[in-house]
C-alpha positions as CSV (number, residue, x, y, z in Angstrom):
1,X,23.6,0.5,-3.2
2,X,20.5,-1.0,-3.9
3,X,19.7,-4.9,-2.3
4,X,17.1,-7.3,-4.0
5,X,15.6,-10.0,-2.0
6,X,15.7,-13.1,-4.0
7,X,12.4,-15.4,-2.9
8,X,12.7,-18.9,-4.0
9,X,9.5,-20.5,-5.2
10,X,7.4,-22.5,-3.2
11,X,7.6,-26.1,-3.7
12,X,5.0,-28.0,-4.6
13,X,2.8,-29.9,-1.8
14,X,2.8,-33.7,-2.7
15,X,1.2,-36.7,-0.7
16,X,3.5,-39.7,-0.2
17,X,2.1,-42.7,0.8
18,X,3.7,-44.3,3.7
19,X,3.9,-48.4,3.6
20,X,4.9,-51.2,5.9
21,X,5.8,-54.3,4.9
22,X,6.5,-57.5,7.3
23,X,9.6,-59.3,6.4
24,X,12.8,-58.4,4.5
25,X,12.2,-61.4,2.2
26,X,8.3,-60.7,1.7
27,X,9.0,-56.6,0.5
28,X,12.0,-58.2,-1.8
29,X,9.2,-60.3,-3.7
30,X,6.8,-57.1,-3.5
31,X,9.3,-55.6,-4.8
32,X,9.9,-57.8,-8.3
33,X,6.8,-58.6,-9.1
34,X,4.7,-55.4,-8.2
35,X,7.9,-52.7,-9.4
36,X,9.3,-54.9,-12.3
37,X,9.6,-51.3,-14.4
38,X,10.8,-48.7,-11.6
39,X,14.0,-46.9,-10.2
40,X,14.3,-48.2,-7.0
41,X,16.1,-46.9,-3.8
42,X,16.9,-48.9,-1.0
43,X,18.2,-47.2,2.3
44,X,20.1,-49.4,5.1
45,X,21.2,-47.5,7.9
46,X,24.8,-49.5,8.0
47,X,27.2,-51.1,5.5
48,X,27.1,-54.9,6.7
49,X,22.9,-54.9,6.2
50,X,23.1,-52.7,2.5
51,X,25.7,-55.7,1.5
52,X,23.5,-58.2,3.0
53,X,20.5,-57.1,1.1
54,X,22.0,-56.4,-2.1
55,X,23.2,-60.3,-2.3
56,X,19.6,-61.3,-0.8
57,X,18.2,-58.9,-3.6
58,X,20.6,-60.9,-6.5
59,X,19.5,-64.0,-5.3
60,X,15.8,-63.7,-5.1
61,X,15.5,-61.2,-8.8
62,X,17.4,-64.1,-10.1
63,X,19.2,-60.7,-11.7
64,X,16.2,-59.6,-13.6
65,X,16.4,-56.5,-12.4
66,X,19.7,-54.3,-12.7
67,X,21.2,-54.0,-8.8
68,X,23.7,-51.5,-7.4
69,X,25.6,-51.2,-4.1
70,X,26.5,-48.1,-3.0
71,X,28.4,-47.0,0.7
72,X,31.7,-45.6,1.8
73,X,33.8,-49.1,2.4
74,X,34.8,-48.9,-1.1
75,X,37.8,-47.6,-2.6
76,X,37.6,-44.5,-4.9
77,X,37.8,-45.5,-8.4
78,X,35.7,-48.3,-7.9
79,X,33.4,-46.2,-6.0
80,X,33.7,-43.5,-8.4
81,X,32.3,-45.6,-11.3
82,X,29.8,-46.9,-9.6
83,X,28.5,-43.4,-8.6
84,X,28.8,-42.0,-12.4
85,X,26.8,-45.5,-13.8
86,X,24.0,-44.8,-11.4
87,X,23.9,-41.1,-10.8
88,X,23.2,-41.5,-15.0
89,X,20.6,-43.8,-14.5
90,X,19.0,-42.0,-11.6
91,X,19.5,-38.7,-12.0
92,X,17.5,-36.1,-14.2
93,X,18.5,-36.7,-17.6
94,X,17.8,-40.6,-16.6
95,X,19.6,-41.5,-19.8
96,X,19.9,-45.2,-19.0
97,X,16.9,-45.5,-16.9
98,X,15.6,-48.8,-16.6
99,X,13.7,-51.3,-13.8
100,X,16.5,-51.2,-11.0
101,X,17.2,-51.4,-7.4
102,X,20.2,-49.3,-5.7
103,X,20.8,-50.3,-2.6
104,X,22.8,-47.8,-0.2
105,X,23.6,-46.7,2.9
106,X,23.3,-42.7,4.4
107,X,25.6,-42.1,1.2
108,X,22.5,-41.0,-0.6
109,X,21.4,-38.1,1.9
110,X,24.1,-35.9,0.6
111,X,23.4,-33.4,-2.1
112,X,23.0,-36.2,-4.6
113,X,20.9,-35.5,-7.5
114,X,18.8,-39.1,-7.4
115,X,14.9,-39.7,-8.3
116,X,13.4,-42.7,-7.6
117,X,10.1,-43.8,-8.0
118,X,9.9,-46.1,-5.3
119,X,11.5,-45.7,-1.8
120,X,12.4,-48.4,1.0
121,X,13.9,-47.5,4.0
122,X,15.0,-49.2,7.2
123,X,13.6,-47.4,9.8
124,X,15.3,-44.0,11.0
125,X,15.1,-41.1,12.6
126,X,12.1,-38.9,11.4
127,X,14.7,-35.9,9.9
128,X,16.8,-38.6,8.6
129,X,13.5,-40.3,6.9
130,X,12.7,-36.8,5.5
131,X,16.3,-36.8,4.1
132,X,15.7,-39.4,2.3
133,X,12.6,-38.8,1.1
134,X,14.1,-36.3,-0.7
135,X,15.2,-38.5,-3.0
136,X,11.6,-39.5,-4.3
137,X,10.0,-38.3,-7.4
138,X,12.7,-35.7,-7.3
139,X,11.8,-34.4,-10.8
140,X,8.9,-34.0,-12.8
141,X,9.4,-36.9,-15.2
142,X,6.6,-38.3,-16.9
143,X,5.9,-41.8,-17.9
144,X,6.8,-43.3,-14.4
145,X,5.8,-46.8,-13.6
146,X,3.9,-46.0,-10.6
147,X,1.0,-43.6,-9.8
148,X,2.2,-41.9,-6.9
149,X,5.2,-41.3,-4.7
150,X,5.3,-44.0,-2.0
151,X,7.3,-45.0,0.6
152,X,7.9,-48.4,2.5
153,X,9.2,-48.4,5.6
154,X,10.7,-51.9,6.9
155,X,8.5,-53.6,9.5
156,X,10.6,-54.4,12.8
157,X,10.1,-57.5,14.5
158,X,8.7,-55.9,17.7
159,X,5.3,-53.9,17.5
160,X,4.7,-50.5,19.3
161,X,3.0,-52.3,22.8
162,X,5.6,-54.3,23.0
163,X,8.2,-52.3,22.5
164,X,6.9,-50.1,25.7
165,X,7.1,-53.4,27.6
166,X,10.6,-54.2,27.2
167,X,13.1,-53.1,29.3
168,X,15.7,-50.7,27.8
169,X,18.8,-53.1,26.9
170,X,15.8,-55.0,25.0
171,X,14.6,-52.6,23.4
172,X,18.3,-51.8,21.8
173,X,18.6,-55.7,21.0
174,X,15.2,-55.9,19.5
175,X,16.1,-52.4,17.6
176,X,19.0,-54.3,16.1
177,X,22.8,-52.2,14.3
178,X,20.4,-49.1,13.7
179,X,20.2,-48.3,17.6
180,X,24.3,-48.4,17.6
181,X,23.7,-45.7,14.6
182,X,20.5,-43.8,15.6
183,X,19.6,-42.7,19.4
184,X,16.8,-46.0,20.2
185,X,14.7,-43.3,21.9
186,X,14.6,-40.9,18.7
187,X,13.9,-44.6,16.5
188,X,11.1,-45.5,19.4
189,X,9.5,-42.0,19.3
190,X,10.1,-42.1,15.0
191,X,8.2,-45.3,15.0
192,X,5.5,-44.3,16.9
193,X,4.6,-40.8,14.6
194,X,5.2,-42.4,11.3
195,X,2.9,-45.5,12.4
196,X,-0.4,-43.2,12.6
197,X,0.5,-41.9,8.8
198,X,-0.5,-44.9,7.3
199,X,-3.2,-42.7,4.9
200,X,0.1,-40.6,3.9
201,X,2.3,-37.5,4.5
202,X,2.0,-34.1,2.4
203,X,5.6,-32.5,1.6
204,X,6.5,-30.5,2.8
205,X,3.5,-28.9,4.6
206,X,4.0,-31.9,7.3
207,X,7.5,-31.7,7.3
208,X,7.5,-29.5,11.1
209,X,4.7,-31.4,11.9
210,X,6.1,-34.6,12.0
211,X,9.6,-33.2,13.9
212,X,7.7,-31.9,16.2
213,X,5.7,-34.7,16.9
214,X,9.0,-36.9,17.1
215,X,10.9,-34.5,19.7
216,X,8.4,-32.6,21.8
217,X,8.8,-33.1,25.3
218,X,6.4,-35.5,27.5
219,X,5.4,-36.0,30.9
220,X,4.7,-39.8,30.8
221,X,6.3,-42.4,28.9
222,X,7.2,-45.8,30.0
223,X,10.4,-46.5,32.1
224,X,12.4,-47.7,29.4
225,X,11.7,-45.5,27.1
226,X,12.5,-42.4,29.8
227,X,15.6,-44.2,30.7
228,X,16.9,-44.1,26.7
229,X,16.0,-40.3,26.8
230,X,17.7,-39.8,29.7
231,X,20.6,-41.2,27.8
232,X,20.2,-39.6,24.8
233,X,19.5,-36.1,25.9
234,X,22.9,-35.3,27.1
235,X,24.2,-36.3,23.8
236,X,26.0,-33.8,21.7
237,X,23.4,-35.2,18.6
238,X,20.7,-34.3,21.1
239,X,22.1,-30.8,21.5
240,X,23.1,-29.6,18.1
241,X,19.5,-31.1,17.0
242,X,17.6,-29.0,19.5
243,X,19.9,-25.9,18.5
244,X,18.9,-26.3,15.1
245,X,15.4,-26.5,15.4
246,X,15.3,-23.4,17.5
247,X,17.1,-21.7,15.1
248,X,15.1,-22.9,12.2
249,X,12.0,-21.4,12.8
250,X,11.0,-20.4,9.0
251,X,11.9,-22.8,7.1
252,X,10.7,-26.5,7.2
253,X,14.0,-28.0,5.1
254,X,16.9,-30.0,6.7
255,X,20.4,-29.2,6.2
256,X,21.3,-31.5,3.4
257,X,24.2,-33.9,5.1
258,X,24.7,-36.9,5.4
259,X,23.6,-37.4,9.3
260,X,24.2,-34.2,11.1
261,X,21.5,-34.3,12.8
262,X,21.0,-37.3,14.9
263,X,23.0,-39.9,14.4
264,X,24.3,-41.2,17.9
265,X,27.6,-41.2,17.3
266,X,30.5,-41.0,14.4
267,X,32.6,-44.4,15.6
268,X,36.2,-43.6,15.6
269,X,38.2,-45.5,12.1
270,X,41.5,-46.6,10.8
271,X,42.5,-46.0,6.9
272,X,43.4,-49.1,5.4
273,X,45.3,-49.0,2.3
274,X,44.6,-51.6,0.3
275,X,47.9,-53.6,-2.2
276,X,48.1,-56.9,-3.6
277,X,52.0,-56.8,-2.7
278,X,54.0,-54.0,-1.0
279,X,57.6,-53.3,-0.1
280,X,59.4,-50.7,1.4
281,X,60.6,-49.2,-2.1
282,X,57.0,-50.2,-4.0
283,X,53.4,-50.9,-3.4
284,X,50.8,-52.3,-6.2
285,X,47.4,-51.4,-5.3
286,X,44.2,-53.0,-5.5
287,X,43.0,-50.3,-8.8
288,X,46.6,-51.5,-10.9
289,X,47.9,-48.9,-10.0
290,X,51.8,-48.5,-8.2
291,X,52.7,-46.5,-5.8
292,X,57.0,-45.9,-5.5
293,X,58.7,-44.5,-2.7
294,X,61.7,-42.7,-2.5
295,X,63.6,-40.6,-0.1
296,X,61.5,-37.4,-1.9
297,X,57.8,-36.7,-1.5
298,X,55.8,-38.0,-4.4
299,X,52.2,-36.5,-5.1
300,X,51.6,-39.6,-7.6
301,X,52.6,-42.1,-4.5
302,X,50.1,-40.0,-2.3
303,X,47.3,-39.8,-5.2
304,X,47.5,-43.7,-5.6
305,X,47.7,-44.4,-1.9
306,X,44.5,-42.5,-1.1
307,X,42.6,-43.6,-4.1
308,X,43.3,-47.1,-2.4
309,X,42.2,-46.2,1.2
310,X,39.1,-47.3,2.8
311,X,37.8,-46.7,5.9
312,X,37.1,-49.3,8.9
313,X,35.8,-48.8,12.6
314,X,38.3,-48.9,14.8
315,X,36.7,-51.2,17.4
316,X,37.8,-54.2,15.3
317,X,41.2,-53.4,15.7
318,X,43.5,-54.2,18.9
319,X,44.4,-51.2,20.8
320,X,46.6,-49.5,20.8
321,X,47.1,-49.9,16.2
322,X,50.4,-49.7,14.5
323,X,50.9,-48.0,12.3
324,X,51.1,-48.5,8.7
325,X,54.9,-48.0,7.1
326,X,53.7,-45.1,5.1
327,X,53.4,-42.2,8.1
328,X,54.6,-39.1,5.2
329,X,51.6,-39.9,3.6
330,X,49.2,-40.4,6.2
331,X,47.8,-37.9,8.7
332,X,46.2,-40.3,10.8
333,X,45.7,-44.0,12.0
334,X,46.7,-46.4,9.2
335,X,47.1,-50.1,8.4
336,X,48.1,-51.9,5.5
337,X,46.0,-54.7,4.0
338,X,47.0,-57.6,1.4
339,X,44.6,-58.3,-0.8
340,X,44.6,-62.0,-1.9
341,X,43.4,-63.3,-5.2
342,X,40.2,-64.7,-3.1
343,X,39.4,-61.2,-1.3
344,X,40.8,-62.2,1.5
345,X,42.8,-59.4,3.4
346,X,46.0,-60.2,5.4
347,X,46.4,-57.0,8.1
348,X,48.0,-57.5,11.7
349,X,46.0,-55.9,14.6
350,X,42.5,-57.6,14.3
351,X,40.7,-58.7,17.1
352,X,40.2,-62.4,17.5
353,X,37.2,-64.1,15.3
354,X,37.5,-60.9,12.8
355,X,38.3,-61.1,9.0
356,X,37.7,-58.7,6.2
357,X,37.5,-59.3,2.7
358,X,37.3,-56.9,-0.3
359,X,35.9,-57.3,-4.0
360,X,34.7,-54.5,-5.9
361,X,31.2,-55.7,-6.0
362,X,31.1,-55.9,-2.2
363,X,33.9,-53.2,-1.1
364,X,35.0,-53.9,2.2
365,X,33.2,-57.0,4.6
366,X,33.6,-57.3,8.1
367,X,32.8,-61.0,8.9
368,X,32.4,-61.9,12.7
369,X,33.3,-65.8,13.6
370,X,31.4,-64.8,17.1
């Protein structure tokens, strides 16, 4: 028996430049007028802000530019389309390549084959921000409409000195829905490496350099910044992070998921199916499609029903949930939610001042009344 080591090559070292821009609304202008010709991918670290920007982004393009919206509230064939038209247009082959702006959410960090020429990013944990970095100038494609890789990292509202001021519950509000996502003292310490890179990172000779930077341990820091390690620390994100890195001491690449390494936490969720009428002998679903029931266990009722399922956090719901009418089919928490001819979705069970509404432009929004 004879054993062959197979090396991979090594990649190429490249220099990204790393950006900051002010305002939302100012890098959306930057955007049009300085990227009119590129492939652009826009990160947001949670559904609600991704939907947000992609209407701001319609709006202000006046829909010059060809815009996509991609995350996880969206039900399978309309999410499945939307995945084939711009994994076509962003992927290697770029057959329908074009100037145009995919907005997303962590979706994207997944072994997706992507390649933008331009990356913006909310702000995120430094292995997250190397995730999806991955995504940039993924292939050696010439002709691109900009000189070299660059990233943009959105400006928060806060600077560094103030942000040590701050007390800890302000620094979470000032931080904004990524701290409910992404450990505020990971973001903080994030913020504070990536800041002094202004001249550029090389990938991926910097790639340990910059975890490091971001998670070794200190002996001062301000108050509030040691009380949201103190919190953090104990957290099982914390823990397998820190297991990892000991473990990975040859290799500078991440494990290619979508979050495993320090998101905060994974908020629990109810299935919804999704009809525009149901019964207790029929259900037509949002894709046209029908789902029939009958005293025997249909595959076709189970296809259609999951096809039509999205998921929403639980915390929106009133505890404890009933459950939807459907339980052979459903292996977990479930709801049913009518569709109306307006988006609007009828469902028992939500807390008071929360609606939802689904179109398959948006997928699923949560709108808060409070």
């Amino acid at each position: 028996l004879e054993l062959f080591a197979v090396l991979s090559a090594t990649p190429v070292a490249c220099r990204c430049h790393v950006l900051y821009l002010l305002l939302i609304e100012d890098m959306t202008s930057h955007t049009v007028h300085e990227n009119i010709a590129s492939s652009i991918l826009w990160i947001c670290n949670t559904v609600s802000e991704a939907q947000r920007q992609f209407l701001l982004l319609q709006q202000r393009t006046n829909r010059i530019l060809k815009i996509g919206l991609l995350h996880s509230r969206v039900i399978f064939s309309h999410r499945e389309a939307r995945e084939t038209e711009w994994m076509e247009r962003f992927g290697k082959s770029g057959a329908t390549r074009c100037g145009s702006i995919l907005v997303s959410t962590q979706v994207v960090e997944q072994s997706v084959d992507l390649d933008a020429d331009l990356l913006i990013t909310e702000l995120a944990p430094t292995d997250m921000l190397l995730q999806r970095l991955g995504r940039l100038w993924r292939h050696n494609r010439k002709g691109r409409p900009v000189a070299a890789p660059r990233v943009c990292i959105i400006e928060e509202k806060n600077t560094l000195d103030e942000l040590r001021e701050m007390p800890s519950k302000s620094i979470v509000s000032a931080l904004g829905g990524k701290a409910y996502v992404y450990a505020p003292y990971v973001l903080l310490r994030t913020l504070e490496v990536w800041r002094k890179k202004m001249d550029g990172i090389i990938i991926p000779d910097q790639v340990r350099e910059l975890l490091e930077q971001t998670y070794c341990e200190r002996e001062s820091e301000p108050a509030s910044w040691q009380q949201l390690f103190n919190e953090w620390f104990s957290t099982d994100s914390a823990n397998g992070f820190k297991a990892q890195m000991n473990a990975n001491i040859w290799l500078p690449a991440l494990i290619d998921q979508e979050g495993v390494q320090t998101r905060l936490n994974e908020w629990p969720t109810i299935s919804l199916i999704l009809c525009t009428e149901y019964s207790n002998h029929h259900a037509f679903c949002v894709d046209g499609s029908v789902a029939h029931f009958s005293a025997v266990f249909s595959y076709e009722t189970a296809r259609a029903l999951h096809r039509n399922m999205v998921k929403a956090p639980l915390h929106y719901f009133k505890l404890p949930v009933e459950k939807g009418p459907w339980g052979e089919y459903m292996y977990e928490a479930h709801a049913v939610g009518i569709v109306g001819a307006d988006g609007v979705v009828q469902i028992n069970g939500l807390k008071d001042g929360i609606s939802l509404l689904y179109t398959e432009e948006l997928g699923l929004v949560v709108n808060k009344s409070r």
